[in-house]
C-alpha positions in Angstrom: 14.9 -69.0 36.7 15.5 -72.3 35.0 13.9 -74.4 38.2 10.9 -72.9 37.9 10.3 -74.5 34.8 11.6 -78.1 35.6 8.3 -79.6 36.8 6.8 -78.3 33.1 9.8 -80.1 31.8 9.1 -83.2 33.5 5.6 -83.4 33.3 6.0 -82.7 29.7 8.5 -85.9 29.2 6.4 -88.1 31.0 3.1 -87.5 29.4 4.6 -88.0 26.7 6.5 -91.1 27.3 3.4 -92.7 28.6 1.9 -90.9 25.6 4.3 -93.0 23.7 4.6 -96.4 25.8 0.6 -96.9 25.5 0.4 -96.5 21.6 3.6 -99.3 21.2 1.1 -101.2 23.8 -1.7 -100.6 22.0 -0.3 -101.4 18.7 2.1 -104.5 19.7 -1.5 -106.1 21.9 -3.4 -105.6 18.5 -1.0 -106.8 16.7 -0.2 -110.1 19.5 -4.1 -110.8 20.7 -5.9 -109.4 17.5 -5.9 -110.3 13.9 -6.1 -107.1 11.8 -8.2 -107.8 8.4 -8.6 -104.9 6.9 -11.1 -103.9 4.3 -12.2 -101.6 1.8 -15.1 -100.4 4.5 -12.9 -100.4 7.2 -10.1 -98.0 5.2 -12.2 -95.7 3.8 -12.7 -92.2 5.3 -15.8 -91.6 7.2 -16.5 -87.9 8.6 -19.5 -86.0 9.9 -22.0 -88.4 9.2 -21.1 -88.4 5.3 -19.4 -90.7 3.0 -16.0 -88.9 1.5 -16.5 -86.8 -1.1 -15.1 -87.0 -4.0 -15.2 -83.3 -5.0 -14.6 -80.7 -1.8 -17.3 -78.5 -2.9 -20.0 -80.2 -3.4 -23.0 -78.8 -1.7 -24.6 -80.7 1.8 -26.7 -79.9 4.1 -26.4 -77.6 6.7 -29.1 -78.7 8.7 -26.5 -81.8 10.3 -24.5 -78.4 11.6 -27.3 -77.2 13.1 -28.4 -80.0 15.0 -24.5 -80.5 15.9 -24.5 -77.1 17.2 -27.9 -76.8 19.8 -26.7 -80.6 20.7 -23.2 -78.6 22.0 -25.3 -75.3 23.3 -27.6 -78.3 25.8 -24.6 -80.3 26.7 -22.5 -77.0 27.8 -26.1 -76.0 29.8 -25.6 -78.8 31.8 -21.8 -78.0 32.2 -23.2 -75.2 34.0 -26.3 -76.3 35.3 -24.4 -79.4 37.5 -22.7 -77.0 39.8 -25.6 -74.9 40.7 -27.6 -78.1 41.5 -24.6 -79.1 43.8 -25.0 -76.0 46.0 -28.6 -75.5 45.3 -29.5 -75.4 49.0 -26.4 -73.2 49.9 -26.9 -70.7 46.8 -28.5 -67.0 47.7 -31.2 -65.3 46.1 -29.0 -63.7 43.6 -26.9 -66.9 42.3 -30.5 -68.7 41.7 -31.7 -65.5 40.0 -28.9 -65.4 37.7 -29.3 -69.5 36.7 -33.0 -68.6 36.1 -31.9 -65.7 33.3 -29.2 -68.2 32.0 -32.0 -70.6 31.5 -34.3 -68.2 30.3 -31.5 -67.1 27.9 -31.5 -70.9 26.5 -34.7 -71.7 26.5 -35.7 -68.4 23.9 -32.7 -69.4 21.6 -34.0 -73.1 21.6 -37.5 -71.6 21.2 -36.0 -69.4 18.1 -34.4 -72.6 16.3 -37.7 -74.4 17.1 -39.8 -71.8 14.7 -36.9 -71.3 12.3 -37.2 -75.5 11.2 -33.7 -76.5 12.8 -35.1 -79.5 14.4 -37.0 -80.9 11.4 -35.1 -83.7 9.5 -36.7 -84.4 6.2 
């Protein structure tokens, strides 16, 4: 039962001593090539596209989420829409029906956040 699990085991220790091995590389080769200056802009916390806040609930806008979240909905489309075009020619009638109602699918929910103002910046 126990040698089934050995190449988990081992995969496991060495991803994670390389894991370890190239952050002591990384940080000794800054450390030997690199001067490290650090600054007050360099230290401070940066996340989202915001500066740190100073109090958690302090209201932002939600528009930056939204944007975030059709940029993520386009990028997985293409996840999907790579393999079809790789066996486009191969593909049946029913496989090339099926991308054109996945597309469809996408293009009325980018339609819908078109009208509702989720691409306007002001």
């Amino acid at each position: 039962m126990l040698q089934e699990y050995l190449p988990v085991l081992i995969f496991m220790v060495v991803a994670g001593g390389l894991g370890i091995v190239l952050l002591v590389i990384g940080f000794s080769a800054g450390t030997l090539l690199g001067v490290r200056r650090p600054d007050p802009a360099k230290l401070s916390p940066y996340e989202c596209g915001f500066e740190a806040f100073e109090d958690s609930r302090m209201k932002f806008d939600v528009r930056y989420y939204l944007i975030a979240i059709v940029f993520i909905v386009f990028d997985l489309e293409i996840a999907f829409l790579f393999p079809f075009a790789v066996v486009f020619k191969t593909a049946g009638t029913f496989v090339t029906l099926a991308m054109a109602v996945f597309l469809l699918i996408l293009v009325v929910g980018f339609v819908y956040e078109w009208k509702k103002g989720a691409l306007e910046w002001d």
